[in-house]
C-alpha positions as a Python dict, from the first residue, in 0.01 Angstrom:
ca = {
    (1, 'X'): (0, 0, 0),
    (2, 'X'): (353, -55, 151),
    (3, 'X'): (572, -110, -189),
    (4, 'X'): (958, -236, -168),
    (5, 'X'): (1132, -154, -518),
    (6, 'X'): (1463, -311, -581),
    (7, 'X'): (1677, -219, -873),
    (8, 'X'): (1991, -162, -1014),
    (9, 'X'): (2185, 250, -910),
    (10, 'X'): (2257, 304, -1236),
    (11, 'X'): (2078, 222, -1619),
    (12, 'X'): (2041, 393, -1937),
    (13, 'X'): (2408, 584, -1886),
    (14, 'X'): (2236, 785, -1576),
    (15, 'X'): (2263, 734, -1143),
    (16, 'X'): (1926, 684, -1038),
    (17, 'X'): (2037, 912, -703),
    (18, 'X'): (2327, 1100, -850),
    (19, 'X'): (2091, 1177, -1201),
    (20, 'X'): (1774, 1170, -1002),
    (21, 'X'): (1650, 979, -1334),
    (22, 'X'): (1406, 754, -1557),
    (23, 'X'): (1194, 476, -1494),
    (24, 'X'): (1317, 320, -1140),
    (25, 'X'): (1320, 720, -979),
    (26, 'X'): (1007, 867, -1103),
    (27, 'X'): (737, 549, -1081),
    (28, 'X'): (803, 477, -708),
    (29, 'X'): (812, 836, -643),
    (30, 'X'): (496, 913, -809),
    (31, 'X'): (314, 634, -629),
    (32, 'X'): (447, 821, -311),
    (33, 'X'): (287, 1109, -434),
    (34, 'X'): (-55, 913, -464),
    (35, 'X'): (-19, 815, -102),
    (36, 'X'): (142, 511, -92),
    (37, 'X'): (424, 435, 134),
    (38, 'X'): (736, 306, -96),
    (39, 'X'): (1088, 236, 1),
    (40, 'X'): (1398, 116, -230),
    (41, 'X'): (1721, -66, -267),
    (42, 'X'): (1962, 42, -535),
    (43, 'X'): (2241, -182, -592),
    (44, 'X'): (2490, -12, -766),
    (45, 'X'): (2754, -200, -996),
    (46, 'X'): (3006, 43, -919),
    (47, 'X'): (3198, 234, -641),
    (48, 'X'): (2915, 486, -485),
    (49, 'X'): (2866, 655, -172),
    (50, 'X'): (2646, 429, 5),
    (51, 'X'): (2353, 509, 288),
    (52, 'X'): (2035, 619, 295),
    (53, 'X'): (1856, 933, 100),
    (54, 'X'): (1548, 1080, 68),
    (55, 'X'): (1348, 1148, -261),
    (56, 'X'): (1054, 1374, -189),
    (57, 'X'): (816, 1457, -474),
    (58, 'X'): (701, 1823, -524),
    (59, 'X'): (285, 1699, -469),
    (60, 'X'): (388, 1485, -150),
    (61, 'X'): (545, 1149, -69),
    (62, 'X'): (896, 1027, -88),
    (63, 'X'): (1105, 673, -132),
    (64, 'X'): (1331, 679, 139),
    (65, 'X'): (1651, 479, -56),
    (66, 'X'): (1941, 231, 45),
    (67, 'X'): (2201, 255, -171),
    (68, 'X'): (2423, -19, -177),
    (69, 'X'): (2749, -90, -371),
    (70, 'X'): (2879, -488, -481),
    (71, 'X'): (3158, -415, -480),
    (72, 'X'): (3498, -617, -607),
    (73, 'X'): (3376, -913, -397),
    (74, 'X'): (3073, -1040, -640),
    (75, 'X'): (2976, -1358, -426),
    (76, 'X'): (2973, -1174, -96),
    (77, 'X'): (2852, -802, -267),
    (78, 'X'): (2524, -1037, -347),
    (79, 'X'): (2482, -1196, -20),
    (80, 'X'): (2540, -848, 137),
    (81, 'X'): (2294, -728, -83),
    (82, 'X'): (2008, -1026, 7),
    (83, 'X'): (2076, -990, 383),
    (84, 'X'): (1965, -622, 350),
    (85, 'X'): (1702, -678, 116),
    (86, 'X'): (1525, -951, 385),
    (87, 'X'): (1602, -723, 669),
    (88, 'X'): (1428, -405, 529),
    (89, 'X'): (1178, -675, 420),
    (90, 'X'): (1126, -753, 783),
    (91, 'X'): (1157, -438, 931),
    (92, 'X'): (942, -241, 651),
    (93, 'X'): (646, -503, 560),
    (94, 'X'): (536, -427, 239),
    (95, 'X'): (259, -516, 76),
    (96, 'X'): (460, -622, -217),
    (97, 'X'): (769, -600, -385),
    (98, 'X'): (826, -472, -744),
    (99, 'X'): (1138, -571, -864),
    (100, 'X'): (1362, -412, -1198),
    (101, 'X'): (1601, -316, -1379),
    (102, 'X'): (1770, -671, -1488),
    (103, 'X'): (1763, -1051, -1467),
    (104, 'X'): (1915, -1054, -1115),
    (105, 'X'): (1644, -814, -935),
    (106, 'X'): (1417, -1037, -1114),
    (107, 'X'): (1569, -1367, -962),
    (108, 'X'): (1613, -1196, -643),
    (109, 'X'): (1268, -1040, -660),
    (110, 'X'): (1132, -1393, -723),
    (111, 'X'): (1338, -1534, -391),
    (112, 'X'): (1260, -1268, -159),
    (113, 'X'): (920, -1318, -254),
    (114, 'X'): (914, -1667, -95),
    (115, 'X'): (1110, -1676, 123),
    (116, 'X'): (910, -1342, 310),
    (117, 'X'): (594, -1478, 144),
    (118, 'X'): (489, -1179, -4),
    (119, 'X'): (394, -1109, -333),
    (120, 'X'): (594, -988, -598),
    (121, 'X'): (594, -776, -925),
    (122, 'X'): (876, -834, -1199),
    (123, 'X'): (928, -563, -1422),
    (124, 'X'): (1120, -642, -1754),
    (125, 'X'): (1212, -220, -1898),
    (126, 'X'): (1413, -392, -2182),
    (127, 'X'): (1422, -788, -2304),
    (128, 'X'): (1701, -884, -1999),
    (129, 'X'): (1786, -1173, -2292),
    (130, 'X'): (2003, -900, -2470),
    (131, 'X'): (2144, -806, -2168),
    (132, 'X'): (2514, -985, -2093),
    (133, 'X'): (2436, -1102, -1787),
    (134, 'X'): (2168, -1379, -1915),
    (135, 'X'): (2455, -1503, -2121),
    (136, 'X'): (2609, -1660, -1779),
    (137, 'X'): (2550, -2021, -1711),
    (138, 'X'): (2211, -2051, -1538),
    (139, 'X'): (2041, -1714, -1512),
    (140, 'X'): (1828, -1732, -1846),
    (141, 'X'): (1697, -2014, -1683),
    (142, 'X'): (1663, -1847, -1337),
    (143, 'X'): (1524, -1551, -1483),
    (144, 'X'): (1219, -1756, -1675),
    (145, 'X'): (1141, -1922, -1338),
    (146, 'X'): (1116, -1611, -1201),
    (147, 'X'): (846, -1481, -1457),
    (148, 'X'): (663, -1782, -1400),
    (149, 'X'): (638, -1737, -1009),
    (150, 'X'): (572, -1377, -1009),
    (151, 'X'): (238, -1259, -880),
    (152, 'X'): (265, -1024, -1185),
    (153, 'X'): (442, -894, -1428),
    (154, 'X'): (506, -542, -1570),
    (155, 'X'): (638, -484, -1946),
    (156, 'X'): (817, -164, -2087),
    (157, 'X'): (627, -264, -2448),
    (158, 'X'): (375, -443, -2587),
    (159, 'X'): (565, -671, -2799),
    (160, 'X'): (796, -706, -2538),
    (161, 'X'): (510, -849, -2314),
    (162, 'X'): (391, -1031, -2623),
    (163, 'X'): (725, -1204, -2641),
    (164, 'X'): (708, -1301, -2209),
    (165, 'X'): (390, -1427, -2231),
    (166, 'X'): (440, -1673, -2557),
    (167, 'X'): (797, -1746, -2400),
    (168, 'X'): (796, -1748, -2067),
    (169, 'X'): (421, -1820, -1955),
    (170, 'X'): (367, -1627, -1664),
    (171, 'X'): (63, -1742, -1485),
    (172, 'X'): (-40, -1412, -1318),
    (173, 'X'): (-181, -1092, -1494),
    (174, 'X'): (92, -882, -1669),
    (175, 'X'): (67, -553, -1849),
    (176, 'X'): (213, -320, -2051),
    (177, 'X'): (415, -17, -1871),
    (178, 'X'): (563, 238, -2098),
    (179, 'X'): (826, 447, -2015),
    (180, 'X'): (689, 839, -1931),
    (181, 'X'): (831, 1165, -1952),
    (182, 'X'): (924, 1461, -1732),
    (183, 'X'): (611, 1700, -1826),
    (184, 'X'): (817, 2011, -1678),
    (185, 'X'): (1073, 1934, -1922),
    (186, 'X'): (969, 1805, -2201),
    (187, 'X'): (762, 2073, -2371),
    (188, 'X'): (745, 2345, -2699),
    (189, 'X'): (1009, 2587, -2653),
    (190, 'X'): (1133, 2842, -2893),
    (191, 'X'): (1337, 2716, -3180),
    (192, 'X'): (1562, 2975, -3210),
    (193, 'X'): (1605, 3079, -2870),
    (194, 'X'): (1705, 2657, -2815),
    (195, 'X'): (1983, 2695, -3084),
    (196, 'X'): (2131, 3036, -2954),
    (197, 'X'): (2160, 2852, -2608),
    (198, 'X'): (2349, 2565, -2789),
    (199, 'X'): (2562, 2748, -3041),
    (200, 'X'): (2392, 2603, -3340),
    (201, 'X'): (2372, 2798, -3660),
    (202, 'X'): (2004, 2987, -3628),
    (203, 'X'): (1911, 2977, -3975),
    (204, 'X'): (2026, 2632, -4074),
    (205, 'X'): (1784, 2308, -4135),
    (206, 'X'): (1925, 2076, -3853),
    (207, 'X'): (1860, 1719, -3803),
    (208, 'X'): (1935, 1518, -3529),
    (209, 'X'): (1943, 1306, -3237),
    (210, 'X'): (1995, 1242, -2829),
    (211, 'X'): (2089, 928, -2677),
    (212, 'X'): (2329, 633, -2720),
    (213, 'X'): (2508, 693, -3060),
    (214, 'X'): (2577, 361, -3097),
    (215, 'X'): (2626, 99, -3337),
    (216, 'X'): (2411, -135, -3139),
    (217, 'X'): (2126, 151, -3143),
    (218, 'X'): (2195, 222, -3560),
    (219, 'X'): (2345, 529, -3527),
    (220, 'X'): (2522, 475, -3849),
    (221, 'X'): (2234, 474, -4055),
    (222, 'X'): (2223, 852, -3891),
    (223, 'X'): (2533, 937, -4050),
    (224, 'X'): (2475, 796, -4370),
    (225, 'X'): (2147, 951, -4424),
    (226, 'X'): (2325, 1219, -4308),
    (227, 'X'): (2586, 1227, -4571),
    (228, 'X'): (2390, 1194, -4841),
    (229, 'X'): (2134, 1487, -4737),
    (230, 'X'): (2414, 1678, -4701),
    (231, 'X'): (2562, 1660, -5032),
    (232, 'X'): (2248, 1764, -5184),
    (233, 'X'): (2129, 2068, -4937),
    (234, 'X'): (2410, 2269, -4792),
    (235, 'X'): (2240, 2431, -4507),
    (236, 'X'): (2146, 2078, -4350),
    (237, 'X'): (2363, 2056, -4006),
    (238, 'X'): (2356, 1728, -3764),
    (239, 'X'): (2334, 1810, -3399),
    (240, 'X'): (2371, 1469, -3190),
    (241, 'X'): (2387, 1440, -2773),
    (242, 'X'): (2497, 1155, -2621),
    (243, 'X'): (2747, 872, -2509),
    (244, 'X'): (2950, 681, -2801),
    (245, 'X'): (3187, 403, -2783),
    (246, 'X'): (3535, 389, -3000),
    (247, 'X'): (3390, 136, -3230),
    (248, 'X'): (3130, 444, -3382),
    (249, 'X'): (3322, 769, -3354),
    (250, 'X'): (3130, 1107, -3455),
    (251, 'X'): (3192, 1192, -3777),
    (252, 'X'): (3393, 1521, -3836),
    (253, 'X'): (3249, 1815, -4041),
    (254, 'X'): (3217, 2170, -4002),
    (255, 'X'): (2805, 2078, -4040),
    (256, 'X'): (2813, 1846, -3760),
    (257, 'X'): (2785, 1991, -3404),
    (258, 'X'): (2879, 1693, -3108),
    (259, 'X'): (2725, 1822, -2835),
    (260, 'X'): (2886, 1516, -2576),
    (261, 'X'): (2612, 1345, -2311),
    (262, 'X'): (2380, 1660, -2206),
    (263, 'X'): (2225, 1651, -1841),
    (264, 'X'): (1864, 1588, -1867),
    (265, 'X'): (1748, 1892, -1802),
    (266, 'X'): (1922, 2032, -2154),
    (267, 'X'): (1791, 1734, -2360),
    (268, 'X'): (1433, 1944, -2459),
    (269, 'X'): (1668, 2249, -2560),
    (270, 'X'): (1849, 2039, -2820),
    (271, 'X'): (1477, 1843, -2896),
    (272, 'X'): (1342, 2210, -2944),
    (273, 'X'): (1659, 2314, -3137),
    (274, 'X'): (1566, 2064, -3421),
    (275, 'X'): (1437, 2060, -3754),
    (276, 'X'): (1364, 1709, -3795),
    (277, 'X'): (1415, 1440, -3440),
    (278, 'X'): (1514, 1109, -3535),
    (279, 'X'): (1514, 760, -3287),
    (280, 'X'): (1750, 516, -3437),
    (281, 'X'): (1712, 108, -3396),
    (282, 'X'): (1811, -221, -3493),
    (283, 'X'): (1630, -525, -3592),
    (284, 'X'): (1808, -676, -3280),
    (285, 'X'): (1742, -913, -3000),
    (286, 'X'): (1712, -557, -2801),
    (287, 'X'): (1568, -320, -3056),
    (288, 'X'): (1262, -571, -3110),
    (289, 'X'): (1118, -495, -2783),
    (290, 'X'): (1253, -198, -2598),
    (291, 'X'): (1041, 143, -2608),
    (292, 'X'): (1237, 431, -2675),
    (293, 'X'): (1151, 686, -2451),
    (294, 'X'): (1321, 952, -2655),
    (295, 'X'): (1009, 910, -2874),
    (296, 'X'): (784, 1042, -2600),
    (297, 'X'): (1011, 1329, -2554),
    (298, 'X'): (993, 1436, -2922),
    (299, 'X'): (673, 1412, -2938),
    (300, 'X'): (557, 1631, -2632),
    (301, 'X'): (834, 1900, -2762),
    (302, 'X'): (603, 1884, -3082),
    (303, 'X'): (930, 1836, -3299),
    (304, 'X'): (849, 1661, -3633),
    (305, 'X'): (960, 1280, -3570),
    (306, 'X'): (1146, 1015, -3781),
    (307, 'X'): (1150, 671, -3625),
    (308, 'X'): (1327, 324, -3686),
    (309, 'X'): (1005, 65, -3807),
    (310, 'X'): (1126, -197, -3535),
    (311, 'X'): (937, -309, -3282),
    (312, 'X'): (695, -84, -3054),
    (313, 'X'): (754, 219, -3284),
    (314, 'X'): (541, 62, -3573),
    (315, 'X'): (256, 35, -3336),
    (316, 'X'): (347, 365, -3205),
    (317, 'X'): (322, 496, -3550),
    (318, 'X'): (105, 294, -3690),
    (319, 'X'): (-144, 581, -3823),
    (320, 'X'): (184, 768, -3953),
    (321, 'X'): (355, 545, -4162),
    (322, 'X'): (500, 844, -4345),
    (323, 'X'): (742, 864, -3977),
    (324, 'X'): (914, 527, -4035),
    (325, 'X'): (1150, 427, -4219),
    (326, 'X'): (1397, 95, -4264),
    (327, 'X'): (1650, 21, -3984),
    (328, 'X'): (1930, -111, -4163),
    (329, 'X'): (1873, 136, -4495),
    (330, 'X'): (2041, 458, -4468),
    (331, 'X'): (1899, 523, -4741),
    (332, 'X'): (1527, 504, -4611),
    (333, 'X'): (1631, 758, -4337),
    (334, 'X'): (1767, 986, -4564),
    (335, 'X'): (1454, 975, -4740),
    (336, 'X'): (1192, 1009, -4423),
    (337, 'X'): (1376, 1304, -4312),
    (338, 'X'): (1357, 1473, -4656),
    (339, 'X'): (979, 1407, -4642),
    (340, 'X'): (953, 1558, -4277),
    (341, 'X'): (1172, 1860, -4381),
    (342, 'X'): (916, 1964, -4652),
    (343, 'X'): (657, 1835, -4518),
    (344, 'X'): (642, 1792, -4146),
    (345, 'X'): (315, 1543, -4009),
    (346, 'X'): (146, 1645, -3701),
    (347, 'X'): (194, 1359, -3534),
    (348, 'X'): (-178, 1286, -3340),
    (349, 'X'): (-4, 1089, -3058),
    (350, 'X'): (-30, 1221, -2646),
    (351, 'X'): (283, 1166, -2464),
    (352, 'X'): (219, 1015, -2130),
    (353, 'X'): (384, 1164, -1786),
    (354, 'X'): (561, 987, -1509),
    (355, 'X'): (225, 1045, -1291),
    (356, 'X'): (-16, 919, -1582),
    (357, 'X'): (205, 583, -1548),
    (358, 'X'): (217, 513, -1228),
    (359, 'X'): (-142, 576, -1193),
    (360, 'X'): (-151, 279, -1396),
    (361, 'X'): (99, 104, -1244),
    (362, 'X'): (-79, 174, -891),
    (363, 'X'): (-412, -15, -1026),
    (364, 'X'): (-213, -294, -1119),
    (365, 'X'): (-58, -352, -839),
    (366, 'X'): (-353, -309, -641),
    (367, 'X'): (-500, -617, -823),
    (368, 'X'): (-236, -810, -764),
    (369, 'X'): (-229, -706, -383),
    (370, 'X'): (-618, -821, -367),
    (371, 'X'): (-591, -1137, -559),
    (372, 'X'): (-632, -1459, -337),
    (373, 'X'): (-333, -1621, -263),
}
């Protein structure tokens, strides 16, 4: 197949070229690896060098990208943006287009798709509903007409695709997608050697986390739990990676260790370095249906797991009940985590790579490809 992927530059606080990162990077370059031929158009939202690059996968293949920037001109950044999209269209012939990464690729996807007559793939990696941008006149509306006239659609979560399919009615197939992990990375490493290489205490129990620290994400039921473990076992120590906004500051403490927004390639070390992992969520229009991939990533590092009960992680840990605990309860938390400290469950889940994905994603595509017009 000939696959066109459009998408946003930059998503989940990483530069899909800068970063070389997540979802958008490793899917179209792991379908290059199976063979196909896939190009790309990032669009980024801020000031970027823009041009052409070349991802090439260690196994073979690579996305050759077009990086373009909008710019402080938003009417004309778009239109810049479609002109290139129809002329790489023209000049490149795919097969298909799979477009991501928020409710105007989706739109646009849906548009390109006519107007070049060729089939299209949306993919929705979070519900695009919580996202700001649906919250402008029109494009909730757009974005729903855009389900419906997709060829297919591709969702980061099963009740995420649950949700599309009772809401928005999309008359093609449409699948489930998780997110995948790095498989170089993301893997067992010594405890000890992980907290030496960070600067946390050796002998200490530490708990912790890596991501957005958040309120949005309930990161403050982290630090209560937190706080209340802490007053009853002094050699519990919080270790926590990641951007934070002004409205949720880090709590001081000599037993808290703010290691700021780690590079990918460090995230395992702190995973490894921990006691107990935990992913934080809300019961919110974003938390319902998103799949945190940081799950994944605790999981193949074999680190025991506490999770927010919201959304995919109930199905995720749905023979491990003893792993969940109450989103808005700090006091739930504090009480999985004391569970997994003396007690830690073997969690009898597999971790999917990048290359297991787009395998998946690859037969999917496929059928839409084949289907009759």
């Amino acid at each position: 197949m000939k696959i066109l992927v459009i998408t946003k530059r930059q998503y989940m606080a990483k530069d899909l070229l800068d970063d070389r990162f997540g979802r958008f990077r490793e899917l179209p370059l792991e379908l290059a690896a199976l063979g196909h031929q896939v190009a790309g158009i990032c669009l980024s939202y801020r000031r970027r060098k823009e041009g052409s690059y070349t991802d090439a996968a260690e196994r073979g293949g690579e996305v050759l990208w077009q990086s373009l920037n909008l710019g402080g001109l938003i009417l004309p950044g778009l239109v810049h943006h479609m002109r290139r999209c129809l002329a790489t269209i023209e000049a490149f012939r795919p097969d298909i287009i799979w477009a991501a990464s928020d409710s105007y690729h989706a739109i646009v996807g849906a548009w390109l798709g006519k107007r070049t007559r060729t089939k299209y793939v949306v993919d929705l990696y979070d519900n695009f509903e919580s996202f700001g941008m649906t919250r402008l006149p029109g494009v909730l509306r757009l974005l729903k007409r855009a389900v419906r006239s997709a060829d297919g659609v591709t969702c980061v979560s099963r009740p995420l695709l649950d949700y599309v399919i009772r809401a928005y009615r999309p008359p093609g197939p449409a699948c489930v997608l998780e997110n995948g992990i790095r498989q170089d990375l993301f893997n067992a490493r010594d405890r000890r050697a992980c907290r030496k290489d960070l600067g946390l205490p050796e002998n200490a129990r530490i708990i912790g986390t890596a991501g957005a620290l958040t309120r949005s994400r309930g990161i403050e039921s982290l630090f209560g739990a937190f706080a209340k473990l802490a007053a009853e076992n002094e050699s519990l120590h919080l270790a926590l990676a990641g951007a934070h906004d002004r409205r949720t500051p880090i709590p001081n403490g000599a037993r808290i260790h703010y290691l700021g927004a780690l590079p990918l390639e460090r995230v395992p070390i702190l995973i490894n370095a921990l006691d107990v992992a935990v992913v934080c969520n809300r019961d919110s229009l974003f938390g319902r249906y998103n799949f945190p991939q940081k799950a994944y990533e605790i999981i193949a590092c074999g680190t025991p797991i506490v999770a927010a009960a919201v959304g995919s992680m109930k199905e995720l840990f749905a023979a491990h009940p003893e792993c969940l605990f109450d989103a808005e309860y700090p006091e739930s938390l504090a009480l999985t985590v004391k569970r997994q400290l003396e007690k830690p469950t073997n969690v009898n889940v597999k971790a999917p790579g990048w290359s297991e994905q787009a395998a998946r994603l690859e037969q999917f595509l496929l059928k839409v490809v084949e289907a009759r017009p």
